[in-house]
Each structure stands twice: as C-alpha cells, then as structure tokens.
C-alpha positions in Angstrom: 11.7 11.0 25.3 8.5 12.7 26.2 5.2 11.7 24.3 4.1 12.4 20.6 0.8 11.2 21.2 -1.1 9.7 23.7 -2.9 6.6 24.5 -5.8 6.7 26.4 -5.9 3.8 29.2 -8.8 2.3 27.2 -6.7 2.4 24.2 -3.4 0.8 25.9 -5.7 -2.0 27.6 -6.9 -2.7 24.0 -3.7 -3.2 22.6 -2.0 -5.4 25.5 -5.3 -7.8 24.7 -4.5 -7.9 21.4 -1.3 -8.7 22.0 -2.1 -11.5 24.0 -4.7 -12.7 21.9 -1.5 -12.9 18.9 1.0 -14.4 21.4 2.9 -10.7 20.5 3.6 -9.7 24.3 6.8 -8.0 24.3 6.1 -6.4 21.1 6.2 -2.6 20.2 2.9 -0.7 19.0 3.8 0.8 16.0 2.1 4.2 14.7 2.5 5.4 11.7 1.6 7.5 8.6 1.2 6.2 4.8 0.1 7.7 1.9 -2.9 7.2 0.4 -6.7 7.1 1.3 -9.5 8.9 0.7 -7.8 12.4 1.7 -4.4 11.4 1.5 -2.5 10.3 4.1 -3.9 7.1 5.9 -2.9 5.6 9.6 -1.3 2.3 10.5 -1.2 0.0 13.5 0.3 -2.7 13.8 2.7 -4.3 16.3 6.1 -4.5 15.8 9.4 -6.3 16.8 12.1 -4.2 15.7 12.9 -0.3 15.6 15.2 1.4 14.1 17.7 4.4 15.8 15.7 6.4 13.6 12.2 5.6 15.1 10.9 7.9 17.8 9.6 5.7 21.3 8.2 6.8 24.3 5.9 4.2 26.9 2.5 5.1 28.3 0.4 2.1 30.4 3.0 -0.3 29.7 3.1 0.3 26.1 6.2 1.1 24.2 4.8 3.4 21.8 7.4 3.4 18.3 6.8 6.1 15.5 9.3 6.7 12.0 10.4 10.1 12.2 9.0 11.4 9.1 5.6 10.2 10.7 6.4 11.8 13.8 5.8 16.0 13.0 2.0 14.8 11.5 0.7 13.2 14.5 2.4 14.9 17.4 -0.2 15.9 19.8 -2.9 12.9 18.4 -4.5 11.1 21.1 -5.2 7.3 20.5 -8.4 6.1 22.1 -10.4 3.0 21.8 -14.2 3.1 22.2 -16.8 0.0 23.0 -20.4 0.3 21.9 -23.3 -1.9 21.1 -22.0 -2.4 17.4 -18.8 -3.5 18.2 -15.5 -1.1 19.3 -12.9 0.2 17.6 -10.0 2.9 18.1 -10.6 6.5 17.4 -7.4 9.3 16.5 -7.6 12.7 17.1 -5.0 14.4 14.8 -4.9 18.2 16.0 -2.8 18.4 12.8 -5.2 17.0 10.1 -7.3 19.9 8.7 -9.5 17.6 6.6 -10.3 14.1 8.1 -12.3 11.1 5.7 -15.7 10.0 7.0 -14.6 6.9 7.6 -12.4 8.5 10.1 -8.6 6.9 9.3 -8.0 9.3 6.4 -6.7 13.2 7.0 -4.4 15.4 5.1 -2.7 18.5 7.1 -1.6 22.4 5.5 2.1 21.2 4.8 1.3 17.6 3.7 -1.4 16.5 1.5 -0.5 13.2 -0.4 -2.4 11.4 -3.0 -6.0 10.7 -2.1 -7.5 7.4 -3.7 -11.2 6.6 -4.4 -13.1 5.5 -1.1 
C-alpha cells in the first residue's frame, strides 16, 4: 500500500527512540483522528500492538505506519515531522486537508468534516 502520509526521517528517528525508551520495539505507530478539540477534530499518537484488516499500513524509515480507515481520507497527504529547538522538540502535522487549524497546532476541522469543538 502506498503512503497516506509521510514521516519525515526526523520524525521516524523520533519515534523508534521512543520506542525504545518504552521497551515498545516492534510496535506499530498508530495515527489517527478523534473528535473533539478546540476546532473539532483532534490527532492521536500512540503506539500500538494490534491492527485490525480494517486499518490502513504502509512503512517509511522502518516504521510501520497504521491508520483506521475512517481516519484515513482526513489526513491523506499530511506529513508528520518532528522539530528540536532550544525549548524543547516536539512533532509538527501538516494536514493539506484541514482548512482551519487551532493555535496550539493539534486541532483542525476540514470542508466535509467538522466535529464538535470544545473550549481550549
């Protein structure tokens, strides 16, 4: 399966040291989409054991990338990156398909989907 988003190098070396760091090698990077936040829909991370034959996966840098299929047509073409600065580092998403994005940077809502925004 080709790629519904991508992971930048910086982002996949990222992940693999948390992974370590949690004794999780060997476990998928989930990415997903829940409702909520301060525009509506909200990201998650998180790594994962299991996937369903529903889930969408795909590997990039030695990462076995897993996304839910209702997830999947909001964040097609996002690129995951992670940046390092003197405050600290953190990952950044850039959703071609979110048409309003939170300050904060993990919130978005696109034309077709808008879900419930909550309160920042």
């Amino acid at each position: 399966m080709s790629a519904i988003v991508t992971l930048t190098e910086a982002a996949a070396l990222r992940i693999k040291e948390m992974m370590k760091q949690n004794g999780e090698e060997g476990a998928y990077f989930r990415f997903s989409i829940n409702g909520g936040g301060c525009s509506g829909l909200s990201y998650g991370m998180s790594l994962d054991h299991e996937k369903t034959d529903e889930d969408k996966h795909f590997e990039q840098h030695g990462i076995e990338v897993v996304i839910d299929k209702d997830s999947a047509p909001l964040v097609t073409g996002t690129t995951i990156d992670f940046k390092q600065s003197l405050m600290g580092g953190g990952f950044t998403i850039d959703n071609p398909n979110a048409l309003v994005s939170c300050g904060c940077g993990t919130s978005f809502r696109t034309a077709k989907v808008t879900g419930t925004p909550e309160e920042c």
